[in-house]
C-alpha positions as CSV (number, residue, x, y, z in Angstrom):
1,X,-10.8,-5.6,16.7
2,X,-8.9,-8.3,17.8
3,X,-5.7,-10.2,15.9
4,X,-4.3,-13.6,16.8
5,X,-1.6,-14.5,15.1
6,X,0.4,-18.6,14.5
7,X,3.7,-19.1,12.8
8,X,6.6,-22.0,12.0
9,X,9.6,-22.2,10.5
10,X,11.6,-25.3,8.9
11,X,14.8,-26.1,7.4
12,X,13.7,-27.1,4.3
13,X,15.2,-30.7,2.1
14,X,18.5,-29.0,1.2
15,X,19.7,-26.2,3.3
16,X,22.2,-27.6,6.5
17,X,20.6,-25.0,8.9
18,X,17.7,-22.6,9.0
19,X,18.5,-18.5,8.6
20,X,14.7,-17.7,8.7
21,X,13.5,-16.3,11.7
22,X,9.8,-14.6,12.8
23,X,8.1,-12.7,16.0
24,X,4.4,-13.8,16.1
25,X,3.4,-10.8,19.2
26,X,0.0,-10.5,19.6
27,X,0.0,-8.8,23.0
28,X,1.6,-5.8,20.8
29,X,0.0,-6.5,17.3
30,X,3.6,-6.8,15.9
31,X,4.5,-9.7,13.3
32,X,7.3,-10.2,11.6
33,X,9.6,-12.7,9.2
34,X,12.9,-12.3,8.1
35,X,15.0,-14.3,6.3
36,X,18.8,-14.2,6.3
37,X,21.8,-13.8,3.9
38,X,25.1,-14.3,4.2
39,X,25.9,-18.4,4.7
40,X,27.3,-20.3,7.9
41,X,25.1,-18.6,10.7
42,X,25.4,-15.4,9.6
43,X,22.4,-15.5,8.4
44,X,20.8,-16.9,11.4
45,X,22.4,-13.9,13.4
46,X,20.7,-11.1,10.6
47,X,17.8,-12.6,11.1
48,X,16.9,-12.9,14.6
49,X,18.8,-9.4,15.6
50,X,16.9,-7.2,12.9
51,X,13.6,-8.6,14.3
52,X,14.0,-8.4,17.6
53,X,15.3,-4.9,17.2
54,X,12.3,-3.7,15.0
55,X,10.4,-5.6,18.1
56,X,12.1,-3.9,20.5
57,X,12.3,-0.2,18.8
58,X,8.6,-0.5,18.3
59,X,7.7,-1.4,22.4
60,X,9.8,1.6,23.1
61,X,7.3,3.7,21.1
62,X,4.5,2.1,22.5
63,X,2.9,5.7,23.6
64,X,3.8,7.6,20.6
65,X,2.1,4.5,18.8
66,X,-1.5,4.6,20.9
67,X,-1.7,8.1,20.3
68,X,-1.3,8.3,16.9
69,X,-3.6,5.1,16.5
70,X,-6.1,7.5,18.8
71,X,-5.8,10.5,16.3
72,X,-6.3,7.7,13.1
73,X,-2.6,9.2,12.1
74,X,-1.3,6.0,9.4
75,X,1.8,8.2,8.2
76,X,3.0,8.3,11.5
77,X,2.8,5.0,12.2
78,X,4.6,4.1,9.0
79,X,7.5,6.0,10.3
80,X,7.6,4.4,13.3
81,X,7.5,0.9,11.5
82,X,10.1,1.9,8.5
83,X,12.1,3.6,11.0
84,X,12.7,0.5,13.5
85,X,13.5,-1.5,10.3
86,X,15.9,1.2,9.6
87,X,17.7,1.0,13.1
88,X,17.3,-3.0,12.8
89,X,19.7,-2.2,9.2
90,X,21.8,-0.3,11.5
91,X,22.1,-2.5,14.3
92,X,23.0,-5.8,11.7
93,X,25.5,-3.6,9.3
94,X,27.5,-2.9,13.0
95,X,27.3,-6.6,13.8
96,X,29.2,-7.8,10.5
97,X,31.8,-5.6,10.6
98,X,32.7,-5.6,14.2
99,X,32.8,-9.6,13.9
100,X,35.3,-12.0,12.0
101,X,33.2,-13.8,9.3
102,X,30.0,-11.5,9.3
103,X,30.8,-8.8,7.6
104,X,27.7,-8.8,4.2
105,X,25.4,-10.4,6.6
106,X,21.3,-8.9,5.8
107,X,18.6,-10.5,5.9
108,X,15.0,-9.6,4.0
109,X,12.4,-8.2,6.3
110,X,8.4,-8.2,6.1
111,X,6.8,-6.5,9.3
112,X,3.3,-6.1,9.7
113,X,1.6,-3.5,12.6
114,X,-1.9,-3.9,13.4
115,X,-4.0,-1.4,15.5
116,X,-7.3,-0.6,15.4
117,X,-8.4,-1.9,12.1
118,X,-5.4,-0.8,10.2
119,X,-2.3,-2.7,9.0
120,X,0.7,-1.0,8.6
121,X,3.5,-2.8,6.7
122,X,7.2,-2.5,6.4
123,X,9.1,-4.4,3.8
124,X,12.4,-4.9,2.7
125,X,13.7,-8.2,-0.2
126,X,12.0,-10.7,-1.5
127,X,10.2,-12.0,2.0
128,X,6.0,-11.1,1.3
129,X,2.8,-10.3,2.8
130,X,-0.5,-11.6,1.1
131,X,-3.9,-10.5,2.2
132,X,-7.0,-12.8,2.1
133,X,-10.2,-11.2,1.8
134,X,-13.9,-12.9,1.5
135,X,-11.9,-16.0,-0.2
136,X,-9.5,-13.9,-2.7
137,X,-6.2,-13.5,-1.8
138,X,-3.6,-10.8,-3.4
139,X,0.1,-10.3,-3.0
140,X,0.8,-6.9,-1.1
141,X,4.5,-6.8,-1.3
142,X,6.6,-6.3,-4.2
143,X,9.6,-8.3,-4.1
144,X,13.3,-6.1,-4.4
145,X,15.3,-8.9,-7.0
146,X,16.7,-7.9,-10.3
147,X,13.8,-9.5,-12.0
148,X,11.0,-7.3,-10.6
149,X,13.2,-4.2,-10.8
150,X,14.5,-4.8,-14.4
151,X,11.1,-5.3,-15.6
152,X,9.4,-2.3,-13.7
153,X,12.5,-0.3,-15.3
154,X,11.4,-1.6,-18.7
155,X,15.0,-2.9,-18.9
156,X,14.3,-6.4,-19.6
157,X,10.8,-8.3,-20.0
158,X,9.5,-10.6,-18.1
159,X,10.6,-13.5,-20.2
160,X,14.2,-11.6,-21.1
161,X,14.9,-10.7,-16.8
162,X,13.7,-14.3,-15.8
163,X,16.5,-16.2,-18.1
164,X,18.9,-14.1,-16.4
165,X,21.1,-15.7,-14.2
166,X,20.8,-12.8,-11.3
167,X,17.2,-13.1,-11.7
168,X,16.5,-13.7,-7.6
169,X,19.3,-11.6,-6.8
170,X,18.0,-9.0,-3.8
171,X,18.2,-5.7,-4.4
172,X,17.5,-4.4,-1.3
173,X,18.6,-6.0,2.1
174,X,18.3,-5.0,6.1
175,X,22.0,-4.6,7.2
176,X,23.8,-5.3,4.0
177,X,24.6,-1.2,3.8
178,X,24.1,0.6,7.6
179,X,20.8,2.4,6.0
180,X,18.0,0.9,4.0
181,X,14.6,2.3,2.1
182,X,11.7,0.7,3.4
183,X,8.9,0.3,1.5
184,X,5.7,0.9,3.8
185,X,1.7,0.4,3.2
186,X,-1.2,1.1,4.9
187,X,-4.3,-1.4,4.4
188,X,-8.0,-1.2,6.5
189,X,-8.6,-4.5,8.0
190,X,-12.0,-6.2,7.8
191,X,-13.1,-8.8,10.2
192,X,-12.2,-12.0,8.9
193,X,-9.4,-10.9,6.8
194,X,-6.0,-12.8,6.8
195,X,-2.7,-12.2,6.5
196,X,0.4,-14.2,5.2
197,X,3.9,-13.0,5.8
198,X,6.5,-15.1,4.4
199,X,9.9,-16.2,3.2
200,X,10.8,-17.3,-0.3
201,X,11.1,-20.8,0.7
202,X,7.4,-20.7,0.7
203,X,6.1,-18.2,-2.1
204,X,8.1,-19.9,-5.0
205,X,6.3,-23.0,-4.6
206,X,2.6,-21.4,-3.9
207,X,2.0,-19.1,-7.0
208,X,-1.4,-19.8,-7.1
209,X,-3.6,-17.0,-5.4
210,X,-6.7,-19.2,-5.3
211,X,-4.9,-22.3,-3.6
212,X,-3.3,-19.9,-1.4
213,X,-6.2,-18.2,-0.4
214,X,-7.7,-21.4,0.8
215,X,-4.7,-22.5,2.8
216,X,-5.1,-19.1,4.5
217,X,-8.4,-19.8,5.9
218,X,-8.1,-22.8,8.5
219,X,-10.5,-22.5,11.7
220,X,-7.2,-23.0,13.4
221,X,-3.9,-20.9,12.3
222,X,-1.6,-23.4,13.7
223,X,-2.8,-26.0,10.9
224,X,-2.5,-23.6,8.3
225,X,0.8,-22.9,9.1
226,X,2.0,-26.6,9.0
227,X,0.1,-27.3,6.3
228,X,2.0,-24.5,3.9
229,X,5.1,-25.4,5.8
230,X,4.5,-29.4,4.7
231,X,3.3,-28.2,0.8
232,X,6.5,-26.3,0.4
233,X,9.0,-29.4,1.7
234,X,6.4,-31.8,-0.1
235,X,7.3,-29.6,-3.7
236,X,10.8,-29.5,-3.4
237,X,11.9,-27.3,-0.1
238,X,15.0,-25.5,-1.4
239,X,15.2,-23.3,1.3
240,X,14.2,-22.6,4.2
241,X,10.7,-22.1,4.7
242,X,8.8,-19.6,7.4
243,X,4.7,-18.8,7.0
244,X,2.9,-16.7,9.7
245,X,-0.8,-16.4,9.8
246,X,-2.4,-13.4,10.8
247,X,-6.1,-13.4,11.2
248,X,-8.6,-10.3,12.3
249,X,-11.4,-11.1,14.2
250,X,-14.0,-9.0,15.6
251,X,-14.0,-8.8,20.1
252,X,-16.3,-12.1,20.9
253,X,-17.5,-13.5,17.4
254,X,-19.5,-10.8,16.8
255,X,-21.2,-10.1,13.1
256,X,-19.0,-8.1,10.5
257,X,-19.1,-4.3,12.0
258,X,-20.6,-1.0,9.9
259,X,-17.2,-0.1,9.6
260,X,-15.9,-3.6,7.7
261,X,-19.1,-3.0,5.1
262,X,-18.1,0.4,4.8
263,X,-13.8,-0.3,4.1
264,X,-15.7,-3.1,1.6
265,X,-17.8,-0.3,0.0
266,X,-14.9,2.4,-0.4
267,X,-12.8,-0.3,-2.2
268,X,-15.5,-1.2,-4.6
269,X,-16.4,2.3,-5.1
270,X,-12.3,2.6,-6.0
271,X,-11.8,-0.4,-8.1
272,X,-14.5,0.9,-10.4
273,X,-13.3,4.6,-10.9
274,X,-11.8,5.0,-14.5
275,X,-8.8,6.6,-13.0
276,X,-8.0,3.6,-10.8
277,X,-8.8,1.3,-13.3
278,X,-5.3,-0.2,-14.1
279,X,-3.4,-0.3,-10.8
280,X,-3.0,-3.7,-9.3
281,X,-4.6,-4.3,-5.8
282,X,-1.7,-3.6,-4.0
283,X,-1.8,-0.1,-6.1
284,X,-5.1,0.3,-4.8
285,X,-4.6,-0.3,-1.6
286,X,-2.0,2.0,-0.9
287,X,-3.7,4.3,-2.8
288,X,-7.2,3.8,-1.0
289,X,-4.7,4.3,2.7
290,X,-4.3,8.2,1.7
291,X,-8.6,8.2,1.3
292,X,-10.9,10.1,3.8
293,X,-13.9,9.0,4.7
294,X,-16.7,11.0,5.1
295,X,-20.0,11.9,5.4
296,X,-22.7,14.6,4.3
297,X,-25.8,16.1,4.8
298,X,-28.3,16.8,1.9
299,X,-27.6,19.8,1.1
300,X,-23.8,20.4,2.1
301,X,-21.7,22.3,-0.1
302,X,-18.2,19.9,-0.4
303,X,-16.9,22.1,-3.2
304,X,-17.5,26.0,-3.7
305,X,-16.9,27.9,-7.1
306,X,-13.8,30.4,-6.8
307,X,-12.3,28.7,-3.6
308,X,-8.9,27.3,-3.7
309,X,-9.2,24.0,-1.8
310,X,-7.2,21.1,-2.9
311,X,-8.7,17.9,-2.5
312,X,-10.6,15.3,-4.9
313,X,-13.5,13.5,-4.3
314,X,-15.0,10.3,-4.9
315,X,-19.1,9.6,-4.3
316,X,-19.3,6.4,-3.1
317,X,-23.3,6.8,-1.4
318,X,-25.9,9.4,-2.5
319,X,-25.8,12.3,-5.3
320,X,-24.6,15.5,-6.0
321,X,-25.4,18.1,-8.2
322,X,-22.7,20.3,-10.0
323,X,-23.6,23.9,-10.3
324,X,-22.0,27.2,-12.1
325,X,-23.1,30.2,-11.1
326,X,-26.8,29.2,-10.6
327,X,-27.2,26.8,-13.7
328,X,-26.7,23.1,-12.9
329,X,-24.6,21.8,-15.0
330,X,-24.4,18.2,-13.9
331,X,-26.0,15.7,-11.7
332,X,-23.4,12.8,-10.2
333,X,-24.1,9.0,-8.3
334,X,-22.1,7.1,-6.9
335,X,-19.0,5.5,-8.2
336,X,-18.1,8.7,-10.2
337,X,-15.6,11.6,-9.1
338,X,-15.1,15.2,-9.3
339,X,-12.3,18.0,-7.9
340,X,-9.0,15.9,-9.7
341,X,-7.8,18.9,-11.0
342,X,-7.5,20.3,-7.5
343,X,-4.4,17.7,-7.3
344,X,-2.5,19.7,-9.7
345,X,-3.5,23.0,-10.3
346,X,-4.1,25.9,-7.5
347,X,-6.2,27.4,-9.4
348,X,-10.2,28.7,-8.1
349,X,-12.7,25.7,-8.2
350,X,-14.9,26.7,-11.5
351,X,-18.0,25.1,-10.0
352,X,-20.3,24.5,-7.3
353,X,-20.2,20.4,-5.6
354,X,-23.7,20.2,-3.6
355,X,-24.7,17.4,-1.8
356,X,-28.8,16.5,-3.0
357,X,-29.1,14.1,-0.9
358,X,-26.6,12.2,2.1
359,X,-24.1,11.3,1.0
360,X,-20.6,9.2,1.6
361,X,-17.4,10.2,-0.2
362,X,-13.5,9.4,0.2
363,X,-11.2,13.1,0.3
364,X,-7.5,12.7,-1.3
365,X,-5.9,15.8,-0.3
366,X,-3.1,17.0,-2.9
367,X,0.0,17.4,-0.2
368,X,-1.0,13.5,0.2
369,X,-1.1,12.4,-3.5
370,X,2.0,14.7,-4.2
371,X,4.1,12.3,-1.1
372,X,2.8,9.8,-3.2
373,X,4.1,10.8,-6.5
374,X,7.6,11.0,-4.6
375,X,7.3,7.7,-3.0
376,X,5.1,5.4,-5.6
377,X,6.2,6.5,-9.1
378,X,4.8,3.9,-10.8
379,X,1.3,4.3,-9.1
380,X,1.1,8.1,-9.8
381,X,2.4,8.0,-13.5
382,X,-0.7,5.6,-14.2
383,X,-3.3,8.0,-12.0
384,X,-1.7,10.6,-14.1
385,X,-1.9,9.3,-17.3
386,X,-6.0,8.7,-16.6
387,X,-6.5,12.8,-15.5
388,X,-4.2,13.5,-18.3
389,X,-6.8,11.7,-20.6
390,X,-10.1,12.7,-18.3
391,X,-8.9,16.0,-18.9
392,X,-8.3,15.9,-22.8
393,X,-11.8,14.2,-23.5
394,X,-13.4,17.0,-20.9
395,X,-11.5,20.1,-23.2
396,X,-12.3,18.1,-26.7
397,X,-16.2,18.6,-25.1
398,X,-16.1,22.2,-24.3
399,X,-14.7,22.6,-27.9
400,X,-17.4,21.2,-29.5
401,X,-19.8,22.7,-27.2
402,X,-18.1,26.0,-27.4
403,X,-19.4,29.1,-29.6
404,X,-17.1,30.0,-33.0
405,X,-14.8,33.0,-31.6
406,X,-15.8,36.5,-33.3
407,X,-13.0,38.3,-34.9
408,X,-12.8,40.7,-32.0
409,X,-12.1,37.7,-29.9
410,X,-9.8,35.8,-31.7
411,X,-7.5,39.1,-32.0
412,X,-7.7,39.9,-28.2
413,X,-4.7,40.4,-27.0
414,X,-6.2,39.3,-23.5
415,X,-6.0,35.8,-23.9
416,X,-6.4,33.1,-21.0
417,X,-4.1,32.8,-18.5
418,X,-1.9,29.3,-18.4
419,X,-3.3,26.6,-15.9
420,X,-0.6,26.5,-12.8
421,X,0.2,22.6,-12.8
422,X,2.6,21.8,-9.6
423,X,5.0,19.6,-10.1
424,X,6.1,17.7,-6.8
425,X,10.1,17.4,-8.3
426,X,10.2,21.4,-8.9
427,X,11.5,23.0,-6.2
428,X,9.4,26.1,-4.6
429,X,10.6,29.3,-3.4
């Protein structure tokens, strides 16, 4: 897959200079717009020295970065992206205080890696990425200002945090402190997919997903970029204003590859699974990132009764049939689940998972949903909150299903043994 990439940046209709500054490399699939703070030309200096650090930290890795593109490794490459950002933090926190006039200096950051059919993106502030996709467009990013965090607190609502008067404030910044957390995601690429990183000077005049998803789609990204340039100067241009267009395309024109129909399958298949049903896209996404892909022969056995495996399943293609001991208790289709309980507990698999046919399904191992209850709070406690539910209607079932307990039984002093859940915050000895 092949990425070309087009990008401008303007003054604006108020601001005296322009503290906005991007890297558009397409030799080394590396894009990136930051936007500065800190007035006169600090801001200017922020800018340009955190991305062309993050560029050059990231050139320097160049080998470490083809082979984990080779073994299909996304958390390494995050960590490569969120740690140049974090040097970039360094390298501008050492600039302000070593220099008359700097010292505060940041700048936002939005970085965006692409290999291979992946995207891997670093962000830091109120700068964005936007993805286009088959003529919808969705905001990947979510902005670090008082009014975003107050609300996703529950501190304020919406209506309450956007009255107040530190309402844009950032809350995160590269090089105001000399260390910075930098949120990363990892999104599968489709040919013809676009990308949109930009500064605030844009997004707070183009709130409007549908418009902006047809000003991401020019035959030629040099228009598009003028074009939202010109809409935001045209509506006011408070600030200064920086869009880069990222486009996917597949080597030579050719049609849309078994892989793209598959990535648009396994999101499809995600979207519609009750326990994914209220996180936003950008939830989804970096939720679909931890996924594996695979395939099955009829009559594979993906889940054994009594093993300790740890891993959940979703059956995107073909069917299964769910067996314990040698009774079949349940026959699945796609767009339905089974293992979620592997996520939590270590206890042994009560049932048999057999494939009846071929079949495709996406694998969420649990040391990869528990980095994401550390990391993504507010995705896990609504995947959470679903099990915790799937789980209730699935005991309220056996109860009603279930044989009255004899007296013998109900005075055994046997009982059942408590269900192991792991917590990922309780420490382990």
């Amino acid at each position: 897959m092949e990425f070309s990439g087009a990008g401008k940046t303007d003054v604006g209709q108020a601001r005296g200079h322009n503290e906005d500054f991007f890297i558009c490399d397409q030799e080394r699939g590396i894009f990136i717009v930051c936007d500065g703070m800190g007035g006169h030309a600090s801001g200017e200096v922020a800018s340009r020295l955190a991305a062309e650090t993050i560029q050059r930290e990231v050139d320097a890795r160049a080998q470490e970065i083809d082979s984990a593109v080779e073994r299909g490794d996304s958390p390494t490459l995050e960590r490569i992206l969120r740690n140049s950002i974090e040097i970039a933090s360094r390298a501008v926190f050492d600039e302000g205080a070593q220099h008359t006039g700097r010292h505060g200096m940041g700048t936002t950051c939005v970085a965006v890696l692409a290999r291979e059919g992946r995207a891997h993106i670093g962000h830091v502030g109120d700068s964005r990425v936007y993805m286009c996709r088959a003529g919808a467009a969705w905001q990947l990013t979510d902005d670090h200002t008082y009014l975003n965090d107050a609300v996703k607190a529950g501190w304020m609502t919406l209506q309450e945090a956007e009255k107040s008067p530190h309402a844009h404030m950032i809350t995160r910044g590269v090089g105001v402190q000399a260390s910075v957390k930098v949120d990363t995601l990892t999104v599968d690429i489709s040919e013809g997919d676009r990308f949109l990183l930009c500064s605030d000077g844009l997004h707070s005049y183009t709130e409007d997903l549908v418009e902006l998803a047809t000003l991401m789609q020019p035959d030629v990204l040099e228009k598009g970029v003028e074009a939202l340039v010109e809409l935001a100067n045209k509506r006011g241009g408070s600030d200064n204003i920086t869009a880069l267009i990222v486009a996917s395309e597949p080597p030579g024109g050719a049609a849309r590859s078994q892989r793209s129909l598959a990535i648009d399958s396994d999101l499809r298949a995600l979207r519609h699974i009750s326990l994914f049903i209220d996180l936003e896209m950008r939830e989804l996404m970096r939720l679909g990132g931890l996924f594996k892909a695979e395939s099955h022969a009829d009559g594979s056995v993906l889940v054994k009764e009594g093993a300790r495996d740890d891993s959940m399943f979703i059956l995107v293609e073909g069917r299964v049939e769910i067996r314990k001991g040698q009774e079949v208790v349940a026959k699945l289709t796609k767009g339905t689940h089974f293992g979620e309980m592997a996520l939590l507990s270590r206890q042994p698999r009560t049932a048999t998972v057999s494939a009846v046919s071929k079949v495709r399904v996406l694998r969420l191992e649990r040391k990869a949903f528990m980095n994401l209850v550390r990391t993504e709070p507010d995705i896990a406690v609504k995947c959470l909150w679903k099990i915790a539910q799937s789980l209730a209607t699935r005991l309220d079932d056996e109860k009603l299903l279930a044989p009255a307990p004899t007296a013998l039984a109900s005075s055994s002093k046997s009982g059942t043994r408590e269900l192991e859940i792991l917590s990922p915050f309780r420490s382990r000895r």
